[in-house]
C-alpha positions as a Markdown table, in Angstrom:
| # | Residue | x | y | z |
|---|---|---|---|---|
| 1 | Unk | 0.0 | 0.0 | 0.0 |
| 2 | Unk | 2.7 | 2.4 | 0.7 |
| 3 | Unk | 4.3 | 1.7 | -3.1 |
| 4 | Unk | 1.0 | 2.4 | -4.1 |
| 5 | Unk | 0.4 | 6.1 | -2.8 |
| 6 | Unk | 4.2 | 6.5 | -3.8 |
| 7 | Unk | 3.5 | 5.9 | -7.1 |
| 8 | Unk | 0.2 | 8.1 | -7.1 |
| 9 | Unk | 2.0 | 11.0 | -5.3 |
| 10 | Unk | 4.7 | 10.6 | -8.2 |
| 11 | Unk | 2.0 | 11.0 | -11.1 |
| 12 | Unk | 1.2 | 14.2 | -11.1 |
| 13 | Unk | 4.6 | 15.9 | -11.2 |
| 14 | Unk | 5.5 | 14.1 | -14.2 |
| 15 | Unk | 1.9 | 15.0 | -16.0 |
| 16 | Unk | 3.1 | 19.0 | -15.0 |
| 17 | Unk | 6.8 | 18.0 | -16.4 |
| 18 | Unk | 5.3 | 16.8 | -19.7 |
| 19 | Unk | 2.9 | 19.8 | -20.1 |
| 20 | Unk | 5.4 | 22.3 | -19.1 |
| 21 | Unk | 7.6 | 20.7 | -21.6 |
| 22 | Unk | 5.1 | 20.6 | -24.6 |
| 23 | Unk | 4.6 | 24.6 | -24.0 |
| 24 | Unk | 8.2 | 25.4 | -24.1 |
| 25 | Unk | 8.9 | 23.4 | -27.5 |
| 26 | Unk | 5.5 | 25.0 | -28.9 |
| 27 | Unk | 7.0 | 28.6 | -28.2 |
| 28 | Unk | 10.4 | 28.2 | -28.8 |
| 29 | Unk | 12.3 | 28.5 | -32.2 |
| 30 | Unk | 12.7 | 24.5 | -32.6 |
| 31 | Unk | 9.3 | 24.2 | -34.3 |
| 32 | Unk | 10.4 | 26.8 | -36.8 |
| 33 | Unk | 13.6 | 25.8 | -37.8 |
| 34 | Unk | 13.8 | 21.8 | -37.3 |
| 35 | Unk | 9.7 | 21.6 | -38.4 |
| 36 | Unk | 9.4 | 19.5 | -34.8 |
| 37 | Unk | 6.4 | 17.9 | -34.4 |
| 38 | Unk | 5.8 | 16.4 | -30.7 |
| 39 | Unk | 4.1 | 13.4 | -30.2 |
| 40 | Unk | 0.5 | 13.2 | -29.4 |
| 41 | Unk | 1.1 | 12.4 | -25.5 |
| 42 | Unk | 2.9 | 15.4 | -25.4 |
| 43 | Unk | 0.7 | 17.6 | -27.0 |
| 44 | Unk | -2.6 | 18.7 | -24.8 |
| 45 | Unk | -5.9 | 18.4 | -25.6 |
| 46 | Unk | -8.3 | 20.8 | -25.3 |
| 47 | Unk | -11.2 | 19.5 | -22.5 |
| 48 | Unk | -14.1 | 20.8 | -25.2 |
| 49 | Unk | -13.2 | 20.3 | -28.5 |
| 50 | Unk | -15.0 | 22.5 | -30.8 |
| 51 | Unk | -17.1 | 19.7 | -33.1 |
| 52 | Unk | -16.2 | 20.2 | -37.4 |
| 53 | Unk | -19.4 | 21.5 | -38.6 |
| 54 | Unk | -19.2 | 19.6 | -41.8 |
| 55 | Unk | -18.6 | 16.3 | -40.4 |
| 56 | Unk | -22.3 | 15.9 | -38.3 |
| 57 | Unk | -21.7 | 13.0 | -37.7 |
| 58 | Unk | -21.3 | 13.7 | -33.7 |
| 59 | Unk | -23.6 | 16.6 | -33.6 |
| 60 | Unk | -26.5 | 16.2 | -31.5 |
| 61 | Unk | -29.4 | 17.9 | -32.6 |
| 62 | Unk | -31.1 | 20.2 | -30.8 |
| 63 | Unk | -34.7 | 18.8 | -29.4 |
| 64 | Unk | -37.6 | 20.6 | -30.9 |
| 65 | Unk | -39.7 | 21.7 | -27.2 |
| 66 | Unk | -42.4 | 19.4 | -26.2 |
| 67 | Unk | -46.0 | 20.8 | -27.4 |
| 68 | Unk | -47.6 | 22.2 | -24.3 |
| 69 | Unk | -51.3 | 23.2 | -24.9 |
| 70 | Unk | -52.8 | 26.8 | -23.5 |
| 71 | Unk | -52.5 | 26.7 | -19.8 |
| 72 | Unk | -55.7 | 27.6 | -18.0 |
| 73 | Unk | -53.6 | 29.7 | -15.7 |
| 74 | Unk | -51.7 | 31.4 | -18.0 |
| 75 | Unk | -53.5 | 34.7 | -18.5 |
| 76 | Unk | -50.6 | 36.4 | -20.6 |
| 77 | Unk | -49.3 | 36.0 | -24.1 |
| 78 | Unk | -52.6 | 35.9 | -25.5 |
| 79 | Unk | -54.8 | 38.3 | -27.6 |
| 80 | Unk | -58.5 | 38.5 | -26.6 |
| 81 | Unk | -60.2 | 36.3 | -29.7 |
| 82 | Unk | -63.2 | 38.7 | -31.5 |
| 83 | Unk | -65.9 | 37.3 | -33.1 |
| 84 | Unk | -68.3 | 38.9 | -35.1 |
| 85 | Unk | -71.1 | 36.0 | -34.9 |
| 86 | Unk | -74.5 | 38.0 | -34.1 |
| 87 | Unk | -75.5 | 35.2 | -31.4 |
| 88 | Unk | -74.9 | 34.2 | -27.8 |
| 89 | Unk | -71.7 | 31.7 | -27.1 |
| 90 | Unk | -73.1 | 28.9 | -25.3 |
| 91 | Unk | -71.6 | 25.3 | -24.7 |
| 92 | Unk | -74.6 | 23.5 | -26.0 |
| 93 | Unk | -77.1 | 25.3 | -28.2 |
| 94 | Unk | -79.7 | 22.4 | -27.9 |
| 95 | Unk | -79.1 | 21.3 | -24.7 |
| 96 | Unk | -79.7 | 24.5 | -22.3 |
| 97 | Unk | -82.7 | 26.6 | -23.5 |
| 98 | Unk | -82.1 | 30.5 | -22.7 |
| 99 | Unk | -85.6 | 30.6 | -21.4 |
| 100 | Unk | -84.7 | 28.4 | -18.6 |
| 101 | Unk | -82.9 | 30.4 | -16.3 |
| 102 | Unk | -80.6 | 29.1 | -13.6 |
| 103 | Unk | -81.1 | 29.7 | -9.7 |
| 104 | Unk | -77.0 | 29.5 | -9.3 |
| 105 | Unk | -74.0 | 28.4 | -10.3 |
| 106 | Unk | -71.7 | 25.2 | -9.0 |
| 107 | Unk | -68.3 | 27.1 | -10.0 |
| 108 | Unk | -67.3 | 30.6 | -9.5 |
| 109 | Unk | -67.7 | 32.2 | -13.4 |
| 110 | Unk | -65.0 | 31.1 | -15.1 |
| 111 | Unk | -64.9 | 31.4 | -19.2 |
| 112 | Unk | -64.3 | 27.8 | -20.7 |
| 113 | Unk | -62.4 | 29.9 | -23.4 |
| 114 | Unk | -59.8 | 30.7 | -21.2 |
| 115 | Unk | -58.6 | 33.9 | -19.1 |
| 116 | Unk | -58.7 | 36.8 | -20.8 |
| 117 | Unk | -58.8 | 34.6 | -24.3 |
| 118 | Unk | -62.4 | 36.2 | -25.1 |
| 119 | Unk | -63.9 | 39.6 | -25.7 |
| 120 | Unk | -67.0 | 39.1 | -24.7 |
| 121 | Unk | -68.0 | 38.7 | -20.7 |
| 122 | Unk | -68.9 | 35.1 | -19.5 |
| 123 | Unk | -72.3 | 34.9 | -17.4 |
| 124 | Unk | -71.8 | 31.5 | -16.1 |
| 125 | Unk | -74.1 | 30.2 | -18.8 |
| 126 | Unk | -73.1 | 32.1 | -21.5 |
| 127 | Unk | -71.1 | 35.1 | -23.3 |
| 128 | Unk | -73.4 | 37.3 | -24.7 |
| 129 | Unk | -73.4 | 39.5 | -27.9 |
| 130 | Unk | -75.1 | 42.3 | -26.4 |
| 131 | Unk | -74.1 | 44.1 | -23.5 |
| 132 | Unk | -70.6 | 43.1 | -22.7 |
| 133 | Unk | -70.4 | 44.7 | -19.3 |
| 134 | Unk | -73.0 | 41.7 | -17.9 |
| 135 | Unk | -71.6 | 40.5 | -14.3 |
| 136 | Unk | -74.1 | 38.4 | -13.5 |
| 137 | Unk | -76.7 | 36.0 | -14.8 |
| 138 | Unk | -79.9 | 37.8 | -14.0 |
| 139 | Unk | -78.4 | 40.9 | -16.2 |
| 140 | Unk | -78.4 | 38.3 | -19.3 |
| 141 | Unk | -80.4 | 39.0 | -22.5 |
| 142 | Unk | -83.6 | 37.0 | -22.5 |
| 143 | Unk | -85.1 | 37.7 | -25.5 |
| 144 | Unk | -82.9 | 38.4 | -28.8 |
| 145 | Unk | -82.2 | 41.8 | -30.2 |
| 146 | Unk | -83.9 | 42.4 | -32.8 |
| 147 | Unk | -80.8 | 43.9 | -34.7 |
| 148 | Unk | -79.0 | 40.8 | -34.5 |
| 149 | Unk | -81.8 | 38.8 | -36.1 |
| 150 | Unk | -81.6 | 41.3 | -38.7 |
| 151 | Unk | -77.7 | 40.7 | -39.2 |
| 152 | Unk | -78.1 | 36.9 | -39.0 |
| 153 | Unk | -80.9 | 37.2 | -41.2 |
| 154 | Unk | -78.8 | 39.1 | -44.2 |
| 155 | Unk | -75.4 | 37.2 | -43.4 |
| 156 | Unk | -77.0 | 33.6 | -44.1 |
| 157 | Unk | -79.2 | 35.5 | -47.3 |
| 158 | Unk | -75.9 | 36.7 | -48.6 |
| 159 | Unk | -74.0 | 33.0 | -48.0 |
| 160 | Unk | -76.9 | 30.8 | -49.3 |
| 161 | Unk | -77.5 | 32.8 | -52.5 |
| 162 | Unk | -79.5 | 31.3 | -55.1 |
| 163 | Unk | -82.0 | 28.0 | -54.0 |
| 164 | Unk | -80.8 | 24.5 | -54.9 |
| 165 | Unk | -82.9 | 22.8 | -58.0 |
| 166 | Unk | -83.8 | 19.7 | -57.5 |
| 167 | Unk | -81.0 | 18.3 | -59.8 |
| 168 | Unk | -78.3 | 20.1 | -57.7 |
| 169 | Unk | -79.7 | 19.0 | -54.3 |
| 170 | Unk | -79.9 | 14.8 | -55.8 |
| 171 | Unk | -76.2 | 15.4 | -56.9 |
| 172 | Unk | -74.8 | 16.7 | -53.6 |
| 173 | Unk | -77.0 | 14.2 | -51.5 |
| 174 | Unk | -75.5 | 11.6 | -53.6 |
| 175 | Unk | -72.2 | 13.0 | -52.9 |
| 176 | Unk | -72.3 | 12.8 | -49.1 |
| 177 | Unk | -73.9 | 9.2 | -48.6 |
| 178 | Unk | -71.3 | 6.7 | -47.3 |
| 179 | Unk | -70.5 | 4.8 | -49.7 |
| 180 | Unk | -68.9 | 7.9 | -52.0 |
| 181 | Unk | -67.2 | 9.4 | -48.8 |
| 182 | Unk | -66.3 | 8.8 | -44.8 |
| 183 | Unk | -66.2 | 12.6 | -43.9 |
| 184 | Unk | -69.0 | 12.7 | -41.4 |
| 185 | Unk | -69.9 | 14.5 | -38.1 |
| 186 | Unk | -71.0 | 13.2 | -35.2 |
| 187 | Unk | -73.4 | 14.9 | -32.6 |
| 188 | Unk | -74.0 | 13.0 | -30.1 |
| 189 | Unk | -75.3 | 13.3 | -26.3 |
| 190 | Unk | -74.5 | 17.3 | -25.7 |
| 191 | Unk | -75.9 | 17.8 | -28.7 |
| 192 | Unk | -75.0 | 21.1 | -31.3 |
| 193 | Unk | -71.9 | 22.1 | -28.9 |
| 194 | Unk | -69.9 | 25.8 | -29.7 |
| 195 | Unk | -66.6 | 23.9 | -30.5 |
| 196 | Unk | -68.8 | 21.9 | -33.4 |
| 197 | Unk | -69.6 | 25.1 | -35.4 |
| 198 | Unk | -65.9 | 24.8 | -36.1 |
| 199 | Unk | -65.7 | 21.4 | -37.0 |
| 200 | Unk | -68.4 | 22.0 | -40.1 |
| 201 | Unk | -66.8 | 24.9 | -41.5 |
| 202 | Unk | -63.3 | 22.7 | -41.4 |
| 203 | Unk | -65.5 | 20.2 | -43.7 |
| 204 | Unk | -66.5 | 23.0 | -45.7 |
| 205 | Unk | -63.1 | 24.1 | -47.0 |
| 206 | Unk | -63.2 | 20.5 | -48.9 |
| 207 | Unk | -66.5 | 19.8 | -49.8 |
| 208 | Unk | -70.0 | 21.5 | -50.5 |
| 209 | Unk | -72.0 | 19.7 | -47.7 |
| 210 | Unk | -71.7 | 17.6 | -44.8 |
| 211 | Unk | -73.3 | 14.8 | -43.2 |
| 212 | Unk | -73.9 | 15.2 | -39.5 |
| 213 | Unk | -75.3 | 12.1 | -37.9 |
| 214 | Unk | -77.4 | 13.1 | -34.9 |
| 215 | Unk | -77.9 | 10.7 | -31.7 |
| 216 | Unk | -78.4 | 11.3 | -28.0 |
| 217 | Unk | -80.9 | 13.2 | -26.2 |
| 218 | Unk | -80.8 | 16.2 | -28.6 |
| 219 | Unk | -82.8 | 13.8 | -31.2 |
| 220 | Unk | -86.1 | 14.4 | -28.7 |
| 221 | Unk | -86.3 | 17.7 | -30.7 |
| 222 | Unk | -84.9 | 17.3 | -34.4 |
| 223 | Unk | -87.0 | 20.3 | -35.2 |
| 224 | Unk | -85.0 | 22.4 | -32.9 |
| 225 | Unk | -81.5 | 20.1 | -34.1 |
| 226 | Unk | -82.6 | 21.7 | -37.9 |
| 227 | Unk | -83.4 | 25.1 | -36.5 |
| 228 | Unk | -80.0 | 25.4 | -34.9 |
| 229 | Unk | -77.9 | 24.2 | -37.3 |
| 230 | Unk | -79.0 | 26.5 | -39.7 |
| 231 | Unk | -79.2 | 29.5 | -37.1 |
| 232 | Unk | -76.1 | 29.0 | -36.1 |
| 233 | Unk | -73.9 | 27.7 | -39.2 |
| 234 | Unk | -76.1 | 30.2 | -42.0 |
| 235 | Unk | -75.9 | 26.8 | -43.9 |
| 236 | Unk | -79.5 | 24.9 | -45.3 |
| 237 | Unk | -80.2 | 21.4 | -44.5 |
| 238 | Unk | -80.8 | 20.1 | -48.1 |
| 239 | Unk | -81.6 | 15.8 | -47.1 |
| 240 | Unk | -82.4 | 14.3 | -43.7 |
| 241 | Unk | -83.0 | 10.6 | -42.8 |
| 242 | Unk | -83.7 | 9.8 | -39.7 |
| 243 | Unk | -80.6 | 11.3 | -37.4 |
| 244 | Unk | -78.5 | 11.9 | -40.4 |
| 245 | Unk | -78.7 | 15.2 | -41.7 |
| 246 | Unk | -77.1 | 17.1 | -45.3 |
| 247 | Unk | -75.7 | 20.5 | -44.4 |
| 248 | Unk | -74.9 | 22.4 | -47.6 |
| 249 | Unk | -72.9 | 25.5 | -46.9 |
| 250 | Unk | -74.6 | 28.0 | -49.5 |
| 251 | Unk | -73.6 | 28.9 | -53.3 |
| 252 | Unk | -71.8 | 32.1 | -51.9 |
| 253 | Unk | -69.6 | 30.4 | -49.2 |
| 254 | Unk | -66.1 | 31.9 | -49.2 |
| 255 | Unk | -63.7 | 29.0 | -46.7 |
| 256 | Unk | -61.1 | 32.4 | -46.9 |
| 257 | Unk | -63.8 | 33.9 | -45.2 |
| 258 | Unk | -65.3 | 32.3 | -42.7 |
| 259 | Unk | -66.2 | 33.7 | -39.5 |
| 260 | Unk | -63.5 | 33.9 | -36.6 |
| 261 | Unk | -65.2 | 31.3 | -34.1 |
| 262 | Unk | -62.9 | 31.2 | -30.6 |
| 263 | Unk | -62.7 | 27.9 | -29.4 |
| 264 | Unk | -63.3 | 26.3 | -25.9 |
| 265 | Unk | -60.8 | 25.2 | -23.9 |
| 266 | Unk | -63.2 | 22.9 | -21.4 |
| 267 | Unk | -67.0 | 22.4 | -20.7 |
| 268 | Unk | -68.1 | 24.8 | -18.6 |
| 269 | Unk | -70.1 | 24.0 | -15.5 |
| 270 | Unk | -73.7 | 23.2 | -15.6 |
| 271 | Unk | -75.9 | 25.7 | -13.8 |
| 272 | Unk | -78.1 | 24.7 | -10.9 |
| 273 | Unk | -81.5 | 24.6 | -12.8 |
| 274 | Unk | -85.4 | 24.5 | -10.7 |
| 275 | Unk | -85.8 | 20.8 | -9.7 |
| 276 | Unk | -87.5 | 19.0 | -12.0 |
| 277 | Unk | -89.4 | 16.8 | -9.8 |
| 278 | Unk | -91.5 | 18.2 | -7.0 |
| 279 | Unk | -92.4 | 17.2 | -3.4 |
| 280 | Unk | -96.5 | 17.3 | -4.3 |
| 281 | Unk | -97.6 | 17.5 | -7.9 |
| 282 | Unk | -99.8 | 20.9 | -8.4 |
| 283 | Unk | -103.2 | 20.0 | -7.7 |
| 284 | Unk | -103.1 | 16.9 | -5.6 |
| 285 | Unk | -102.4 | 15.9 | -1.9 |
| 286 | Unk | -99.5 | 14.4 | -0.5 |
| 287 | Unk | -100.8 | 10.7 | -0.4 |
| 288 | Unk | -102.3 | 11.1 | -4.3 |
| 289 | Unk | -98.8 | 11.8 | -5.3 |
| 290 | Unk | -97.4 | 9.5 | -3.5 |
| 291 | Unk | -100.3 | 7.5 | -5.0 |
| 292 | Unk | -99.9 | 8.1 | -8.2 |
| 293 | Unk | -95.8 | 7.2 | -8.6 |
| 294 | Unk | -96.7 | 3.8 | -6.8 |
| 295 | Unk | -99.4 | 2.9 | -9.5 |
| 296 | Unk | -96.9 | 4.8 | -12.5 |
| 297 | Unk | -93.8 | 2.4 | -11.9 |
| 298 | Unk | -96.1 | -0.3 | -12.2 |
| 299 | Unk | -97.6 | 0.6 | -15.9 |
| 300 | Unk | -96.7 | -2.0 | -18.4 |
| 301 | Unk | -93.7 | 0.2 | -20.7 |
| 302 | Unk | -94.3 | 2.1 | -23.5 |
| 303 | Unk | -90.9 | 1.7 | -24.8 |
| 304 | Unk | -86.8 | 0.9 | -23.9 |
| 305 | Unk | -85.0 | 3.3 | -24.3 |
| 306 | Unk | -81.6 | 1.4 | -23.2 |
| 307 | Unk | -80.4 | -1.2 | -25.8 |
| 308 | Unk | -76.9 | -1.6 | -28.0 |
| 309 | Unk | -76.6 | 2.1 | -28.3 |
| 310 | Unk | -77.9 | 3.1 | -24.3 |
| 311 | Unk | -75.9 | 6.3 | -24.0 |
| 312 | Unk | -76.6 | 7.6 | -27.8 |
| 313 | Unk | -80.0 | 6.4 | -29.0 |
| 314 | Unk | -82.6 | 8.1 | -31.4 |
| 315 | Unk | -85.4 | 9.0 | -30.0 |
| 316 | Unk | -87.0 | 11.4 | -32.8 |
| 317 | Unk | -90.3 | 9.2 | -32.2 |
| 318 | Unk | -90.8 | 9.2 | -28.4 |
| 319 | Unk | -92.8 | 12.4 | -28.8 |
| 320 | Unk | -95.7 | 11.1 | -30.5 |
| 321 | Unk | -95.4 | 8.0 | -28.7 |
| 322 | Unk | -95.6 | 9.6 | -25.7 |
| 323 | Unk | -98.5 | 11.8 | -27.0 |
| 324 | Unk | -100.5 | 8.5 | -28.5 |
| 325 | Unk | -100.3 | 6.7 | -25.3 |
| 326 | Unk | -102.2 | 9.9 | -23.3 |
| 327 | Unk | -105.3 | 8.7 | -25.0 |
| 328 | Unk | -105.7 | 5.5 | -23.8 |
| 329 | Unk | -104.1 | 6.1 | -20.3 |
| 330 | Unk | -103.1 | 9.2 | -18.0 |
| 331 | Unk | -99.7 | 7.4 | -17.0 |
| 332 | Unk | -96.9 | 6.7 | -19.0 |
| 333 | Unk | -93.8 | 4.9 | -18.3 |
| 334 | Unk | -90.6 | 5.2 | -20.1 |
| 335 | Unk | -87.8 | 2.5 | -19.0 |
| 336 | Unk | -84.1 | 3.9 | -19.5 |
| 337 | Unk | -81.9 | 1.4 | -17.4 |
| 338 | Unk | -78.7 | 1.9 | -19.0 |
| 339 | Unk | -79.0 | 5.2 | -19.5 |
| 340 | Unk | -76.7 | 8.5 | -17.8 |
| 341 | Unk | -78.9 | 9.7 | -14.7 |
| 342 | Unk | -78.5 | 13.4 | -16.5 |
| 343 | Unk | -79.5 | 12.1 | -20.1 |
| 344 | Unk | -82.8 | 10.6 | -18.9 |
| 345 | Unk | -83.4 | 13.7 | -16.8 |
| 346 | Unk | -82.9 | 15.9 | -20.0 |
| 347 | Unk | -85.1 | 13.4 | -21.7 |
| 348 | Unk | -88.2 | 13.7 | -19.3 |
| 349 | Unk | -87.7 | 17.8 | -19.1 |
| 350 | Unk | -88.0 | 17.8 | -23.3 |
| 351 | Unk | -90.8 | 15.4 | -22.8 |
| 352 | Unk | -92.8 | 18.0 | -20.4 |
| 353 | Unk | -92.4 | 20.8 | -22.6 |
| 354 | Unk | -92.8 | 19.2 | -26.0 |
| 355 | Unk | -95.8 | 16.8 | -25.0 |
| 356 | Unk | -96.8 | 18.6 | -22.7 |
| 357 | Unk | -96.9 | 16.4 | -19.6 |
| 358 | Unk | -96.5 | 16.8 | -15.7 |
| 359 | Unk | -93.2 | 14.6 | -14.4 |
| 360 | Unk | -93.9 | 12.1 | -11.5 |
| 361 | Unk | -90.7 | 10.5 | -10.8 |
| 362 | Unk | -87.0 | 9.3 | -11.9 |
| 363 | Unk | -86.8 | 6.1 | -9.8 |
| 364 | Unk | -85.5 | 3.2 | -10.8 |
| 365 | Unk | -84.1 | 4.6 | -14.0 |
| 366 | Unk | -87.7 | 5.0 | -15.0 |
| 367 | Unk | -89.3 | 8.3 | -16.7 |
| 368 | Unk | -93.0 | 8.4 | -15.1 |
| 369 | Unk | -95.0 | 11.1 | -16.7 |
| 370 | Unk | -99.0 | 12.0 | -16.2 |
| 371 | Unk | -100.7 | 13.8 | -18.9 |
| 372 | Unk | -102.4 | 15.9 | -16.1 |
| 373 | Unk | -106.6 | 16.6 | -15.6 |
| 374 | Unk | -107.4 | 18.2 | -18.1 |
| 375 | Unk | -105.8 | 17.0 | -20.9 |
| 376 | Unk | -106.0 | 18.2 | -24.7 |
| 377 | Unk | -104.1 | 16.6 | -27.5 |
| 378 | Unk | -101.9 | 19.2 | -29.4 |
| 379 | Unk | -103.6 | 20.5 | -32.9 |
| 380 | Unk | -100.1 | 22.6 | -33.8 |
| 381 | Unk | -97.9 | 19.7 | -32.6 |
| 382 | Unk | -95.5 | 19.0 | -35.9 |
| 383 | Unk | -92.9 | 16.6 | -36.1 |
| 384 | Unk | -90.1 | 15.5 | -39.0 |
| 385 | Unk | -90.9 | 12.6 | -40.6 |
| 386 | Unk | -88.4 | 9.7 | -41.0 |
| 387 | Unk | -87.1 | 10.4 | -44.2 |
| 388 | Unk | -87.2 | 14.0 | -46.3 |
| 389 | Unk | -86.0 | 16.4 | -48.2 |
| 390 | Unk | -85.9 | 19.7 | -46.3 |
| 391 | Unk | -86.5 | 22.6 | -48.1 |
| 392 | Unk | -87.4 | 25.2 | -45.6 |
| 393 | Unk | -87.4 | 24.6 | -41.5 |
| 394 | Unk | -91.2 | 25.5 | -41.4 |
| 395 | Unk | -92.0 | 24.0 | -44.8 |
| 396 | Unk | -90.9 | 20.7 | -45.1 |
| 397 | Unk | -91.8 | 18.3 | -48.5 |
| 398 | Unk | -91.6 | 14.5 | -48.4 |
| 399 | Unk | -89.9 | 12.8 | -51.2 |
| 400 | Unk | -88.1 | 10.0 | -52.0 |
| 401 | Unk | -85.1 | 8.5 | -50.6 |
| 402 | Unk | -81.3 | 8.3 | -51.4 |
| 403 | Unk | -80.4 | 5.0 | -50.2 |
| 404 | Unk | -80.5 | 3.9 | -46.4 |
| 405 | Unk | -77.3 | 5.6 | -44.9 |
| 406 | Unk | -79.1 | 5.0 | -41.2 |
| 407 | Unk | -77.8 | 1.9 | -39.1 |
| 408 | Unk | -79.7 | -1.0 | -38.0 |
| 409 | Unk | -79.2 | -0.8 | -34.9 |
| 410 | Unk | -81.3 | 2.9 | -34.6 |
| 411 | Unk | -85.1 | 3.0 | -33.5 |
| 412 | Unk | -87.6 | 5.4 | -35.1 |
């Protein structure tokens, strides 16, 4: 052990020798007259060689920086988005009616578009085209401005131009069933949501129309599914078949100039809404009611909802189903085991207003509805037929089909 740390103590005098030698040949006059060359132990190396940039074959590349999607939390860096859409930014525009107004919130107000990312004020529910300055929900816009229906009006005038001909609509149906293309759009159980508005006019820039295939509790109401679509997009529904619509975008439709639509960055919080079922149904006692959800859970079903497609279904017929079965009996039982808790709740509050009906009870994952005392059967009541060709959203003209495009698997 001793030779050992002799010969280590020994080592690093001779490594200063050697270097101090190598820098007194390098600067004296013997490399210029006798071309002396020392060997390559004597010559030091430099601890971080600079690497040949032509030779790259020991360069590392530089890594590109991970992708790292807006932060919720950062609130600088980014311009407030402006959109000139003359309508209300909501999450859903078939789910939450603006008639229906909310008795709170579950969140502190918080825009799903992100902090700052928006110029339009968030109400909780929604950011509103009029009135930017709104700080609460009970300062919203119930009713629409009458300008902006104007300005919607003339945008979607100046887009669609020119009606199709019958010719030109059988041409572009043919174009979007599935066996000539896969491009399709799904809505499904939120229904006509903000972010989708972007998603069609993506489809636009490649083709004339789009087929949107509609399941989910939206499909209660496709009257209001039409409406929207066309309110919101200024396109025309030219072909629908069951849930699967045509959207053409218009002969005047510029994909350069599209409108600026600001994306969400999450789903916002649902409102708390009035409960849907009450402690006594208007009109009767405590044991009636209590009466009357015994004997409704024990009505034979009108129909199953749940099945092979439980949490997107169409249910474009339950309506009049719903309606038909009122004249025969004052209780009507709808069985939806299977189904979310909030899409049969959503269900049975589209059934009350579209029916009408009175709503006994939720349990069991059953929708009970009464059709109430005095009870009248609609005369206004319309409803879209299975299959049509849609030529105006109150004037609708049945005619012949294009091929079944719907799956089996869907009820009517």
């Amino acid at each position: 052990m001793f030779l050992a740390k002799l010969s280590r103590q020994n080592r690093a005098p001779l490594s200063l020798a050697l270097t101090l030698r190598t820098r007194l040949l390098s600067s004296s006059n013997l490399y210029g007259r006798y071309s002396f060359v020392p060997p390559p132990t004597l010559s030091p190396q430099p601890q971080n060689p600079k690497p040949d940039p032509n030779s790259g074959t020991n360069l590392k590349r530089k890594k590109k920086p991970q992708y790292r999607p807006p932060s919720s939390l950062d609130r600088a860096g980014f311009k407030p988005a402006r959109s000139e859409l003359p309508f209300d930014f909501r999450y859903s525009y078939t789910e939450t009616s603006p008639t229906v107004r909310p008795i709170g919130l579950r969140e502190p107000k918080y825009s799903p578009f992100g902090p700052g990312r928006l110029d339009r004020e968030w109400t909780g529910v929604c950011a509103p085209a009029v009135d930017p300055k709104v700080r609460s929900v009970e300062g919203a816009e119930e009713e629409e401005d009458p300008k902006l229906e104007e300005k919607r009006r003339k945008m979607r005038e100046r887009v669609q131009g020119e009606p199709l001909n019958g010719a030109e609509r059988k041409i572009l149906v043919e174009k979007c069933q599935r066996h000539k293309t896969k491009r399709q759009i799904n809505l499904g159980r939120d229904g006509l949501t903000h972010n989708m508005l972007n998603d069609i006019h993506n489809h636009w820039k490649h083709a004339e129309a789009v087929r949107i295939k509609c399941l989910g509790v939206s499909t209660v109401d496709m009257k209001n599914v039409c409406t929207q679509l066309e309110d919101k997009t200024f396109g025309k529904i030219i072909h629908r078949q069951g849930g699967l619509l045509i959207l053409y975008r218009g002969r005047n439709y510029n994909p350069k100039k599209r409108p600026a639509i600001p994306l969400m960055l999450w789903r916002p919080h649902e409102p708390v809404y009035p409960r849907l079922i009450k402690t006594t149904i208007d009109g009767l006692s405590i044991e009636e009611t209590k009466e009357m959800r015994k004997r409704g859970l024990a009505v034979p079903v009108l129909t199953k909802l749940a099945g092979t497609a439980a949490k997107n279904g169409y249910y474009g017929s339950l309506v009049p189903m719903v309606r038909d079965a009122f004249l025969f009996s004052d209780l009507v039982r709808i069985d939806c085991q299977g189904l979310e808790r909030s899409d049969y709740k959503k269900i049975g509050c589209k059934l009350r207003d579209l029916v009408p009906c009175i709503l006994v009870t939720f349990e069991k994952e059953q929708i009970v509805v009464w059709r109430g005392k005095d009870y009248k059967p609609p005369d206004d009541g319309y409803f879209l037929t299975d299959q049509e060709s849609v030529d105006d959203v109150n004037k609708i003209s049945t005619t012949e089909g294009h091929g079944s495009d719907v799956d089996d698997n869907v009820s009517y």
